[in-house]
C-alpha positions in Angstrom: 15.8 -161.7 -42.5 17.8 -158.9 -40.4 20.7 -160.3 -41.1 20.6 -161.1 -45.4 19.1 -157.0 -44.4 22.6 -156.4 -42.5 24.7 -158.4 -45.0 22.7 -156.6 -48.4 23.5 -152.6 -47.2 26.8 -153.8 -46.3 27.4 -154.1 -50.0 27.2 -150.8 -50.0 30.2 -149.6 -47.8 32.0 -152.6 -49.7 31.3 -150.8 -53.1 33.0 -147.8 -51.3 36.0 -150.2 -50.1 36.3 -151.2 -53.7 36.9 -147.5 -55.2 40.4 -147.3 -53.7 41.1 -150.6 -56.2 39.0 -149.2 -59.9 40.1 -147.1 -62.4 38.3 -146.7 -65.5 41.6 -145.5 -67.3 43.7 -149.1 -67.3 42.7 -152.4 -68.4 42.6 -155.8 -66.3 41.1 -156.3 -62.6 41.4 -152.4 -61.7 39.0 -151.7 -64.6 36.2 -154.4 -63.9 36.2 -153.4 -60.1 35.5 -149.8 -61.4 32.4 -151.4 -63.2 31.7 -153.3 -60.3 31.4 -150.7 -57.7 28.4 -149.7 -59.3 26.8 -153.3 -59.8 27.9 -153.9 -56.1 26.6 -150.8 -54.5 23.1 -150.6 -56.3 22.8 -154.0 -55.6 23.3 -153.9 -52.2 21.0 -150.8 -52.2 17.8 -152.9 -53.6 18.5 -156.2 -51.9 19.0 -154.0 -48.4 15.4 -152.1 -49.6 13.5 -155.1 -50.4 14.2 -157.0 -47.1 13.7 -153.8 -45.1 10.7 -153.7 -46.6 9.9 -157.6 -46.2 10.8 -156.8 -42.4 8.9 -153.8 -41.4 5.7 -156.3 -43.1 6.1 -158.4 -40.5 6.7 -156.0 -37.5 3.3 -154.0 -38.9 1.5 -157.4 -39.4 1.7 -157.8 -35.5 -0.4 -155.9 -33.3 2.3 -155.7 -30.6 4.3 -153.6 -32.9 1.9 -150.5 -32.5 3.5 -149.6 -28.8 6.9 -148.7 -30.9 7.2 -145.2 -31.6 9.6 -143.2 -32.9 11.6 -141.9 -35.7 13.1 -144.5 -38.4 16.4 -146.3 -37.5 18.9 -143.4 -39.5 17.1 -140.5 -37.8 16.8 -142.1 -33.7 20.0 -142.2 -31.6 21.3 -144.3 -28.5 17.4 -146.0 -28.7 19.1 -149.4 -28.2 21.9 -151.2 -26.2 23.7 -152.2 -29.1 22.4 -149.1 -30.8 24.3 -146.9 -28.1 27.4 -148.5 -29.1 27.5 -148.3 -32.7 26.7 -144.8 -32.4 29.5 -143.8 -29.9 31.5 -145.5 -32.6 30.0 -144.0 -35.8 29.7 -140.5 -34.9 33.8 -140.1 -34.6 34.2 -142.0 -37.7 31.7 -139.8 -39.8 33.3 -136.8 -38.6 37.1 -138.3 -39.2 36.1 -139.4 -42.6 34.4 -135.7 -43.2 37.4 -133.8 -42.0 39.7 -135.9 -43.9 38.0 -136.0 -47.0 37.6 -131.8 -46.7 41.2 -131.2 -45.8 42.5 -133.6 -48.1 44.9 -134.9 -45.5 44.8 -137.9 -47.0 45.5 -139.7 -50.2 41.9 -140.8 -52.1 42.4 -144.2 -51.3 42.4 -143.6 -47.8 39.2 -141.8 -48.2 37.1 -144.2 -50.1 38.7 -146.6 -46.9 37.5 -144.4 -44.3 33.9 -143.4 -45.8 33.6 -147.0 -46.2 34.2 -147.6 -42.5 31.7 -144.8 -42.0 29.3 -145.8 -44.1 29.1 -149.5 -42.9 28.8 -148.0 -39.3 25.8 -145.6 -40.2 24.0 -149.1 -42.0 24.9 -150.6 -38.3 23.5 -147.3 -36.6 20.4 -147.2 -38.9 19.9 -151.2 -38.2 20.4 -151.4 -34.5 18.5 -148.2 -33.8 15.5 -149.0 -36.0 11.8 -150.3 -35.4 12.4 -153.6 -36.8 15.6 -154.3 -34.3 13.4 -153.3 -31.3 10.8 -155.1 -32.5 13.0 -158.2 -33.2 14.7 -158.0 -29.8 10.9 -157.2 -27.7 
């Protein structure tokens, strides 16, 4: 279940991947992956939702759940092993994809790469640092 949960937000940095290929102005493949990124990104927005949902069930079902405390998964920091890596890797990627996108040192494409880097590591962040990981893993 953590893993369709892992695989469902990552539609959503894909969605991101897929901007630097739409346009809305021309016809063929570049204007049906311009509809797409919608369809993909809300997608993976729900089907992320609903088995986050189906997962924190479960960890609340179980009375050994109560002893973890804490903030949700996108708000707690280094609260895992595997946690503590992702974030050593997200937070220079947030903040590369930031200053890029506000300088405009880059061409758009290379933007909607870069968030979509960032994006997929905050999903990793949010996932390895949450309740339902440390739950999972105790």
């Amino acid at each position: 279940m953590f893993l369709l949960m892992l695989c469902a937000y990552s539609l959503m940095p894909a969605a991101f991947f897929m901007m630097s290929f739409a346009d809305f102005n021309v016809s063929g493949f570049r204007r049906a992956a311009a509809y797409a990124v919608g369809v993909v990104f809300w997608a993976g927005a729900l089907l992320g939702t609903v088995f986050l949902a189906v997962l924190g069930g479960i960890r609340k079902k179980d009375k050994r759940s109560g002893s973890i405390k804490g903030m949700p998964g996108i708000l707690s920091f280094f609260r895992t092993k595997q946690g503590k890596l992702a974030d050593r890797i997200m937070i220079p990627a947030v903040v590369t994809a930031a200053a890029v996108s506000l300088t405009r040192a880059a061409e758009q494409p290379v933007r909607f790469v870069l968030w979509s880097a960032a994006l997929f590591l905050i999903v990793l962040h949010s996932a390895l640092n949450g309740k339902n990981y440390i739950y999972m893993k105790g």
